[in-house]
Structures are given as structure tokens and as C-alpha cells.
OpenMM code with the backbone's topology and positions (N, CA, C; nanometers):
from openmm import Vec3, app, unit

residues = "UNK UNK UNK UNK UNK UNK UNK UNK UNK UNK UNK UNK UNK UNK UNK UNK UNK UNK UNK UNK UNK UNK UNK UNK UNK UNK UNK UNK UNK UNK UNK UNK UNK UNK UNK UNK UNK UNK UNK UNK UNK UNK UNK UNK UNK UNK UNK UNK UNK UNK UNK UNK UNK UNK UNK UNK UNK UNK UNK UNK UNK UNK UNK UNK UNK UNK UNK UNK UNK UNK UNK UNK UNK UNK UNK UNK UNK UNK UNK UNK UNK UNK UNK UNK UNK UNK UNK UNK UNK UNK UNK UNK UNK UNK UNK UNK UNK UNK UNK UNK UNK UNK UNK UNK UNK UNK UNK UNK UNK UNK UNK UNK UNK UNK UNK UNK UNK UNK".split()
positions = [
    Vec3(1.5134, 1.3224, 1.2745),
    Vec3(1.5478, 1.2987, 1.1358),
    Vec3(1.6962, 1.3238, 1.1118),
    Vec3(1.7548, 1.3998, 1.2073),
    Vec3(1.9224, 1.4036, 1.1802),
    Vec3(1.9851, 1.2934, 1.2039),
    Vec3(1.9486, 1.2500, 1.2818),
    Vec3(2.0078, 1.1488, 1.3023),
    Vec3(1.9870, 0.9760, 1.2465),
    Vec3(1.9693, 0.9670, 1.1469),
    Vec3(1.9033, 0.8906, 1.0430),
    Vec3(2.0235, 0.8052, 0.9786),
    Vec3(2.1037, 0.6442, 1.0017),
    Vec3(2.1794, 0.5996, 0.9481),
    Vec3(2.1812, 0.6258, 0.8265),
    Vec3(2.3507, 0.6115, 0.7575),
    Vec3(2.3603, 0.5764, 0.6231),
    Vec3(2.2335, 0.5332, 0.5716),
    Vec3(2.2553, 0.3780, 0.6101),
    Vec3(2.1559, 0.2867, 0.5457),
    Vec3(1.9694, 0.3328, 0.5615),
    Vec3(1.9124, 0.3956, 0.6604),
    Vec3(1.7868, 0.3839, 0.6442),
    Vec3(1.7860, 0.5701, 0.5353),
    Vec3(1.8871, 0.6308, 0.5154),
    Vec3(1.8962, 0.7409, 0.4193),
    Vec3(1.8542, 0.7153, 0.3024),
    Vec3(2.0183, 0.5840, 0.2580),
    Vec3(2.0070, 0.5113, 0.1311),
    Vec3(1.9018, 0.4645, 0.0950),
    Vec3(1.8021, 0.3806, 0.2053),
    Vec3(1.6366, 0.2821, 0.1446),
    Vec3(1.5677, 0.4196, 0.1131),
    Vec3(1.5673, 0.4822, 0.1713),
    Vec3(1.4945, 0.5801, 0.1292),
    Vec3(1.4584, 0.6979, -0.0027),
    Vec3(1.6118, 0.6792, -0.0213),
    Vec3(1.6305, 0.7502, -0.1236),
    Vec3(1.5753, 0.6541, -0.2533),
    Vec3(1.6380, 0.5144, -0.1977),
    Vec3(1.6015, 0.3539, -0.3150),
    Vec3(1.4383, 0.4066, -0.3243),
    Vec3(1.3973, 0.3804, -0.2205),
    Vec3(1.2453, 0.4240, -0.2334),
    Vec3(1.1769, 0.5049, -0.3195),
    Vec3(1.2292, 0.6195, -0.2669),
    Vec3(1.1754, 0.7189, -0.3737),
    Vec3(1.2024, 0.7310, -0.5641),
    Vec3(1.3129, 0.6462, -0.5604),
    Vec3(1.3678, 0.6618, -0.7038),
    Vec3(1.2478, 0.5198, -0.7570),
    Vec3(1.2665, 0.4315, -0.7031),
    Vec3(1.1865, 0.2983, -0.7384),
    Vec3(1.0395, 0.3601, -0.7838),
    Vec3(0.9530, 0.4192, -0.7439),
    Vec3(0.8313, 0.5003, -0.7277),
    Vec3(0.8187, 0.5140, -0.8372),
    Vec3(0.9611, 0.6800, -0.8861),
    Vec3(0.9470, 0.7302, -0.9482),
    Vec3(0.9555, 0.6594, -1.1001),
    Vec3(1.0403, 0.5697, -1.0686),
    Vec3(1.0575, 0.4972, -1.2002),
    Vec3(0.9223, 0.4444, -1.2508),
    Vec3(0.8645, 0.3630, -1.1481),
    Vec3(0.7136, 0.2932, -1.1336),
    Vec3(0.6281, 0.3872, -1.2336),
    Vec3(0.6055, 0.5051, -1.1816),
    Vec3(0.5044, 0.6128, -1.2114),
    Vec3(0.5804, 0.6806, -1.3741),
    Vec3(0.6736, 0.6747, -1.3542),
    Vec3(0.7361, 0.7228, -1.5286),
    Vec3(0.6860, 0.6264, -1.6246),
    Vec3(0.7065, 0.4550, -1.5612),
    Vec3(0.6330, 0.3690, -1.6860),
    Vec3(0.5033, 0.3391, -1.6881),
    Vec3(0.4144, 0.3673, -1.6040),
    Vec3(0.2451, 0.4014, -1.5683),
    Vec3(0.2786, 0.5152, -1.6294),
    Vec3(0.2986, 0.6204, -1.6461),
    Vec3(0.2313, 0.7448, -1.7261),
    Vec3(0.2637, 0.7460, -1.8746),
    Vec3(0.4093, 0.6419, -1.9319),
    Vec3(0.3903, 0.5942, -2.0877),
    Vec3(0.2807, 0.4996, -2.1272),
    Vec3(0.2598, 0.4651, -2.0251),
    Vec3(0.1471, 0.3259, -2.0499),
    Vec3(0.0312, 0.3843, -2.0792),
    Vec3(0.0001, 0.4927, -2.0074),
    Vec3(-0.1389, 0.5690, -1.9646),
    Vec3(-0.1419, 0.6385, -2.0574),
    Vec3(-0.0378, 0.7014, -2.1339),
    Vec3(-0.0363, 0.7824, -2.2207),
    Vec3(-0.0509, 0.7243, -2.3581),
    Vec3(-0.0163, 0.6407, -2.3791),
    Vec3(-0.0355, 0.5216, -2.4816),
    Vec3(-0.1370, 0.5171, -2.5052),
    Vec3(-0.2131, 0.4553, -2.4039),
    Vec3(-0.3824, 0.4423, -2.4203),
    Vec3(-0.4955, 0.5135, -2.4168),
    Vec3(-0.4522, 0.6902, -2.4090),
    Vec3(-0.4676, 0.7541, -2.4132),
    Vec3(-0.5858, 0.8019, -2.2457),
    Vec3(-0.5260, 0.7471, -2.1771),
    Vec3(-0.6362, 0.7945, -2.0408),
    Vec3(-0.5717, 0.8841, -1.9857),
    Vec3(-0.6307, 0.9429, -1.9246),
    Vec3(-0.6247, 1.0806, -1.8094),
    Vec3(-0.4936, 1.0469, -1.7187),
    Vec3(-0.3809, 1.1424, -1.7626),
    Vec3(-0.2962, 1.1353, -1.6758),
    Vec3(-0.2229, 1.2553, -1.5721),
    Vec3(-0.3523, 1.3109, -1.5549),
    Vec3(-0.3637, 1.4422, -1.4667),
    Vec3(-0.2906, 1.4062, -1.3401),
    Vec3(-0.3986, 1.2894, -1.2534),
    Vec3(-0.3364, 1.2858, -1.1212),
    Vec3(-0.1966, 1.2305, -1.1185),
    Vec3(-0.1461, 1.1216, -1.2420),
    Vec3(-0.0256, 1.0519, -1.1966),
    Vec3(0.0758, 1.1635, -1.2645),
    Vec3(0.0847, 1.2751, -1.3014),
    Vec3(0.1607, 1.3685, -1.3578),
    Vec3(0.1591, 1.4673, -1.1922),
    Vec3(0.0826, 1.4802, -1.0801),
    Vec3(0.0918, 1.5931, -1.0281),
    Vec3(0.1908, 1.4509, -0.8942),
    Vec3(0.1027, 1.3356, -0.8768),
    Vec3(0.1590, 1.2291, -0.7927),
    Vec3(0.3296, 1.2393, -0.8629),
    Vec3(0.3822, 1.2204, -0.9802),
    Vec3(0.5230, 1.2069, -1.0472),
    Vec3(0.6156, 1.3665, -1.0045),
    Vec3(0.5468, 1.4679, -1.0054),
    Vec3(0.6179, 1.5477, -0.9577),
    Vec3(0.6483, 1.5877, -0.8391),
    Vec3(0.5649, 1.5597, -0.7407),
    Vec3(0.5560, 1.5474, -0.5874),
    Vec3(0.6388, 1.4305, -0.5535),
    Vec3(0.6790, 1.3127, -0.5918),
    Vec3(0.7843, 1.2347, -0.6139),
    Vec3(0.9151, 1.2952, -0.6108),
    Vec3(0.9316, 1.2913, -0.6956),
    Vec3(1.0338, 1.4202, -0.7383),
    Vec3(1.0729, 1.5431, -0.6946),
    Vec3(0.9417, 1.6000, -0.6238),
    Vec3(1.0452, 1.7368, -0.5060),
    Vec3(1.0934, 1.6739, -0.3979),
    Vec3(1.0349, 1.5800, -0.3638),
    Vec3(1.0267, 1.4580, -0.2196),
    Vec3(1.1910, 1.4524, -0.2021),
    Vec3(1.2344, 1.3664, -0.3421),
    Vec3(1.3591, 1.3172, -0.3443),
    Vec3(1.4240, 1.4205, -0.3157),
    Vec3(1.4142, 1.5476, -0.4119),
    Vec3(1.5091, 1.6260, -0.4050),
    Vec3(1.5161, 1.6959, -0.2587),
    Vec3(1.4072, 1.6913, -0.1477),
    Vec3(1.3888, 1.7503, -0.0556),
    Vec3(1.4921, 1.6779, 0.0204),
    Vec3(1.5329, 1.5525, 0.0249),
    Vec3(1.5981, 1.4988, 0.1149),
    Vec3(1.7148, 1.4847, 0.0607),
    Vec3(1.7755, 1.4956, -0.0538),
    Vec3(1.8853, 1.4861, -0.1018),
    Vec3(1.9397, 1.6230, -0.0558),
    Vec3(1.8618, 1.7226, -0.0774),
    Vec3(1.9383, 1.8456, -0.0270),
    Vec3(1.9449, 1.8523, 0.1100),
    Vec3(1.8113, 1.7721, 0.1967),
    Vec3(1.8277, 1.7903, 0.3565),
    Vec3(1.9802, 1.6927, 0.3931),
    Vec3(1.9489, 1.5660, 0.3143),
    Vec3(2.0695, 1.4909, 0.4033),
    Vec3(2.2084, 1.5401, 0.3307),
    Vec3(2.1961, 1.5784, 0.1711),
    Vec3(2.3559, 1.5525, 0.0871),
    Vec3(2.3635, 1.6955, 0.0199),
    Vec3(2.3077, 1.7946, 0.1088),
    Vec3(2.2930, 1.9139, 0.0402),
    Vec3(2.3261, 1.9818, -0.0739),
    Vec3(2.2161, 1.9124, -0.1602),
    Vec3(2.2431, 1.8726, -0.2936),
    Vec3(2.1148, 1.9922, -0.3583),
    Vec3(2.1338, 2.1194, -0.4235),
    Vec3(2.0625, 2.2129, -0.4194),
    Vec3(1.9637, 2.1527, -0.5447),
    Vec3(1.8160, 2.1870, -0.5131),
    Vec3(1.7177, 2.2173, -0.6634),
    Vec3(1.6951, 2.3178, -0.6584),
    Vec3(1.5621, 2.2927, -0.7438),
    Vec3(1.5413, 2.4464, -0.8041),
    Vec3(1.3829, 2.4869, -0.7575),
    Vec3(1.3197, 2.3921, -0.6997),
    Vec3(1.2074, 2.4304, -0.6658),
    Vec3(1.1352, 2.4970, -0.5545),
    Vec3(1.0337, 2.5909, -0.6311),
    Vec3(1.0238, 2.6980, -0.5165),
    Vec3(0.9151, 2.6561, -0.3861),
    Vec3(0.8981, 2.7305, -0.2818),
    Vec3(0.8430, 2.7311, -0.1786),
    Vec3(0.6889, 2.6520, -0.1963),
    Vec3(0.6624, 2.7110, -0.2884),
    Vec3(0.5289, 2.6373, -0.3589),
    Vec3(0.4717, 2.5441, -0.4135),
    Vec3(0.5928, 2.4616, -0.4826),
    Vec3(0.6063, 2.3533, -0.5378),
    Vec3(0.6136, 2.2325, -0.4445),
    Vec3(0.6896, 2.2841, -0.3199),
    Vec3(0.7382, 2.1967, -0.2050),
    Vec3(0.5894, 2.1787, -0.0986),
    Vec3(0.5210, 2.2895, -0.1263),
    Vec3(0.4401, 2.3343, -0.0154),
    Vec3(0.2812, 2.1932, -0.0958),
    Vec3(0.2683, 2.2341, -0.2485),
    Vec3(0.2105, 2.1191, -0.3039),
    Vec3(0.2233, 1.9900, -0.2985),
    Vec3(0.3470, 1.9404, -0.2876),
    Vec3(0.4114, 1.8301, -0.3063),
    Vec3(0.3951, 1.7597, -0.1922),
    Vec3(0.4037, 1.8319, -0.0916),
    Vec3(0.3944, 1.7982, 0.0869),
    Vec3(0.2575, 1.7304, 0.1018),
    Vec3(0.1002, 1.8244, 0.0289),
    Vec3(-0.0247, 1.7758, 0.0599),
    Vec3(-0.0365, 1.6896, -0.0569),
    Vec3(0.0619, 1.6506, -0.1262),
    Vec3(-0.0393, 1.5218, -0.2786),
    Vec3(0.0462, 1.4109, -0.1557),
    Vec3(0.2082, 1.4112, -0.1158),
    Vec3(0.2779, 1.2596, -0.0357),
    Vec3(0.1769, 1.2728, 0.0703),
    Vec3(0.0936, 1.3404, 0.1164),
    Vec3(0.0035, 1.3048, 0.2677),
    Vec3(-0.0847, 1.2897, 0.2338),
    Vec3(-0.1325, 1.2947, 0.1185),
    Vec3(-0.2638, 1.2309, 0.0388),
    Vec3(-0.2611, 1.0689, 0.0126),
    Vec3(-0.1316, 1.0517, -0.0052),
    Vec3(-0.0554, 0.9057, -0.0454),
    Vec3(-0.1095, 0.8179, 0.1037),
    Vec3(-0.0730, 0.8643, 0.1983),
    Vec3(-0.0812, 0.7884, 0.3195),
    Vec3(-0.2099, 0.6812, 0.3209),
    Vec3(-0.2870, 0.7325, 0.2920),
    Vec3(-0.4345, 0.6436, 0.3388),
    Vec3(-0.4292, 0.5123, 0.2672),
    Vec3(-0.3895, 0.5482, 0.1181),
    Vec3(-0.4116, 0.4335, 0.0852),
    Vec3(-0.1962, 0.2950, 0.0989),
    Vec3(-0.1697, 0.4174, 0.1225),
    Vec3(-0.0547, 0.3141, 0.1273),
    Vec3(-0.0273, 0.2261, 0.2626),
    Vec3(-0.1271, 0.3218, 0.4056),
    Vec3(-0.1281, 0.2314, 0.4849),
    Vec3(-0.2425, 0.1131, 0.4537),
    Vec3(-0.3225, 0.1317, 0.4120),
    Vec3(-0.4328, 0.0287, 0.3843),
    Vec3(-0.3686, -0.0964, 0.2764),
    Vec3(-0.3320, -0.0595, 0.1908),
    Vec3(-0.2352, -0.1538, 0.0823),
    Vec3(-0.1365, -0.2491, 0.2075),
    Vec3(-0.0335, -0.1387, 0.3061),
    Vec3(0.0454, -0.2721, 0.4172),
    Vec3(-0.0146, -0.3435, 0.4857),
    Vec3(-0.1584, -0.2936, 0.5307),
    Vec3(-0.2618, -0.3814, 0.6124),
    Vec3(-0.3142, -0.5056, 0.5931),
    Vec3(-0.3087, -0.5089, 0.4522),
    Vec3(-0.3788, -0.6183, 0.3637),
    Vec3(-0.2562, -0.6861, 0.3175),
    Vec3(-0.1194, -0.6317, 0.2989),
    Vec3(-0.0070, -0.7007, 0.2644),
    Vec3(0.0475, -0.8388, 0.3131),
    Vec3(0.1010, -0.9690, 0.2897),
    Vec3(0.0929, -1.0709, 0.3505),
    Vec3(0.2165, -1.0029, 0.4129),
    Vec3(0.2582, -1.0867, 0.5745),
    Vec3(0.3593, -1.0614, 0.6857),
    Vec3(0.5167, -1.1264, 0.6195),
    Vec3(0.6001, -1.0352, 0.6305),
    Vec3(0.7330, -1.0711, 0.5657),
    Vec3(0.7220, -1.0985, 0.4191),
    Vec3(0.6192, -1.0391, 0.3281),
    Vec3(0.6034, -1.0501, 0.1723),
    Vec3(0.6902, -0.9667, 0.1288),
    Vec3(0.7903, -0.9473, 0.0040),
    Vec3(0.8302, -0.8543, -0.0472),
    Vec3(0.7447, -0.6964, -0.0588),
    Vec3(0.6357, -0.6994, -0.0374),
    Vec3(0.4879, -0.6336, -0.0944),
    Vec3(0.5422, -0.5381, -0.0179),
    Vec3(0.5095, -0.5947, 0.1528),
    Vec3(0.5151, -0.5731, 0.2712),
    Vec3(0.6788, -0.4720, 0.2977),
    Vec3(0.7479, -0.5042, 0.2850),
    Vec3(0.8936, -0.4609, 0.3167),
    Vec3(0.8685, -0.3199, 0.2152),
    Vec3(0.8538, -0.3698, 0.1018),
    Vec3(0.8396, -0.2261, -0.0182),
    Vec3(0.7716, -0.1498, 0.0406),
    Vec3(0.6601, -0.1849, 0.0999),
    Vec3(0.5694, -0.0609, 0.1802),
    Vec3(0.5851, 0.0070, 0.2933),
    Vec3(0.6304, -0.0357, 0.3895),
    Vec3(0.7240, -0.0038, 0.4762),
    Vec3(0.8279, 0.1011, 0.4557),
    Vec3(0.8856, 0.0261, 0.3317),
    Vec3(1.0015, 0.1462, 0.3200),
    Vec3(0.9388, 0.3057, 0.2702),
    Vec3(0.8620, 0.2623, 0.1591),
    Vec3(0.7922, 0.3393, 0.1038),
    Vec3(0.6823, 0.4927, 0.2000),
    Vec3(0.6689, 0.4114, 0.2911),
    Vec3(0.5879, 0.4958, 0.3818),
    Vec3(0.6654, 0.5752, 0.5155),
    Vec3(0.7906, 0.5374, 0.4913),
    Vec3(0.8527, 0.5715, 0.5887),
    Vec3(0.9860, 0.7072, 0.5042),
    Vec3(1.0001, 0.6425, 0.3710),
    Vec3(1.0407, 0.7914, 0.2632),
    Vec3(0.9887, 0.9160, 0.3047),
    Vec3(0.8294, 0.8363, 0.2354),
    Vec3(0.7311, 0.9562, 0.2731),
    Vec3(0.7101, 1.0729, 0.3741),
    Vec3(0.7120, 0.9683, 0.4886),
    Vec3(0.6954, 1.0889, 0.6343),
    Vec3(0.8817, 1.1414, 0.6327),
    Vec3(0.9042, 1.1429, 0.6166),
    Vec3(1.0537, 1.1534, 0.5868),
    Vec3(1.0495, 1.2974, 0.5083),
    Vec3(1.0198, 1.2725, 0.3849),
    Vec3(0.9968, 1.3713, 0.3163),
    Vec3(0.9450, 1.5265, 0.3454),
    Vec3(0.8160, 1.4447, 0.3721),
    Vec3(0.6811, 1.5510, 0.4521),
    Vec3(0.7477, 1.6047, 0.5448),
    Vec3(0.8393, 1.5531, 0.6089),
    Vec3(0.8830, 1.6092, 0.7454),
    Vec3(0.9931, 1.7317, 0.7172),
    Vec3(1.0960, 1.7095, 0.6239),
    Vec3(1.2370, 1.7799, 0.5738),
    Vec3(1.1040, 1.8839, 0.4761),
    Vec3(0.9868, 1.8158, 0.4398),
    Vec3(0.9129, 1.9889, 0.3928),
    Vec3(0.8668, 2.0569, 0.4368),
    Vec3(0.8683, 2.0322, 0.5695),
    Vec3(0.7919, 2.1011, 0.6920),
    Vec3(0.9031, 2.2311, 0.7555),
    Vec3(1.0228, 2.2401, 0.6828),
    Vec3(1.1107, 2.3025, 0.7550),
    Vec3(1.1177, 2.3995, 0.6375),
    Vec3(1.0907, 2.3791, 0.5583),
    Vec3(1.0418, 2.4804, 0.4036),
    Vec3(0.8971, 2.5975, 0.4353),
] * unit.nanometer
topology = app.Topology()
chain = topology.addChain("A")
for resn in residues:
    res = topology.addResidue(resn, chain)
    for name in ("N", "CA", "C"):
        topology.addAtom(name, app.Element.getBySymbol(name[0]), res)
């Protein structure tokens, strides 16, 4: 993971912010209509230590969150896996779908990994 170009840093980081944006306008939406927005509130913050986990691993860029938060955040992104590999499986070959997921899943272990040193 140290050794990780500029560029596959940058998708990654694109990645994670894209998500987060995703899941900020799913939880006004959700909230609107008033449904249960338990899981996409604990999924939005596990987002969010993710980023910050690698912003501080690669651009040592300090947060504020503690051992615990990181340690949560680690098992909701490895919860993510199952269905995000199943979503690329079914994805058509060279689809935009496809590339987004890719990147997306590769943030992830990314993440999980820089929280593993927490």
C-alpha cells in the first residue's frame, strides 16, 4: 500500500468522496419519506472514517476519530464487500457501472487495510 501511484491514490480518494456524496443524497431522500435510516447513517459514517483513514495514511492529514470508530468502520466497509462484488459480477464488461465498481472496491480494501494498522 506504500507504494500506491499518485493516480490510483487520487481514484480512490474520487471514490470514496463520490459514495459519500451518493449516500448524503439517499439519506435526504430517505429522510424525506420518512424510512429507516439507521443502516445508511452507520454505512455514511464508515465512509467517512475510510476517507479520512487514507488521507491521513497517504497526506497525513490528522482526524479526530478514535480507535473505535475506526475499529467499527473497518467491519460495516467489509460488510460492503459481498454485495459490491456481486453488483461487478453482474456488471456489463467495460460499462461505466463496471469501472465505478472496481474502483470502488479497491478504495475499500485500501481502507480496511490503512485500518488494520489502527
Amino acid at each position: 500500500m506504500e507504494n500506491m501511484s499518485q493516480e490510483d491514490q487520487l481514484e480512490s480518494i474520487k471514490a470514496f468522496q463520490s459514495t459519500i456524496r451518493k449516500s448524503e443524497n439517499a439519506l435526504v431522500n430517505m429522510t424525506q419519506k420518512r424510512n429507516n435510516t439507521t443502516l445508511l447513517k452507520r454505512r455514511l459514517q464508515a465512509l467517512c472514517i475510510g476517507l479520512a483513514v487514507l488521507d491521513k495514511h497517504w497526506n497525513q492529514k490528522a482526524h479526530s476519530y478514535t480507535k473505535e470508530d475506526i475499529t467499527e468502520a473497518r467491519l460495516v466497509l467489509k460488510g460492503l464487500f459481498p454485495s459490491l462484488e456481486n453488483m461487478y459480477a453482474k456488471s456489463k464488461e467495460g460499462s461505466p457501472q463496471k469501472t465505478l465498481l472496481e474502483r470502488r472496491i479497491k478504495a475499500f480494501h485500501l481502507a480496511v487495510q490503512a485500518m488494520d494498522t489502527y
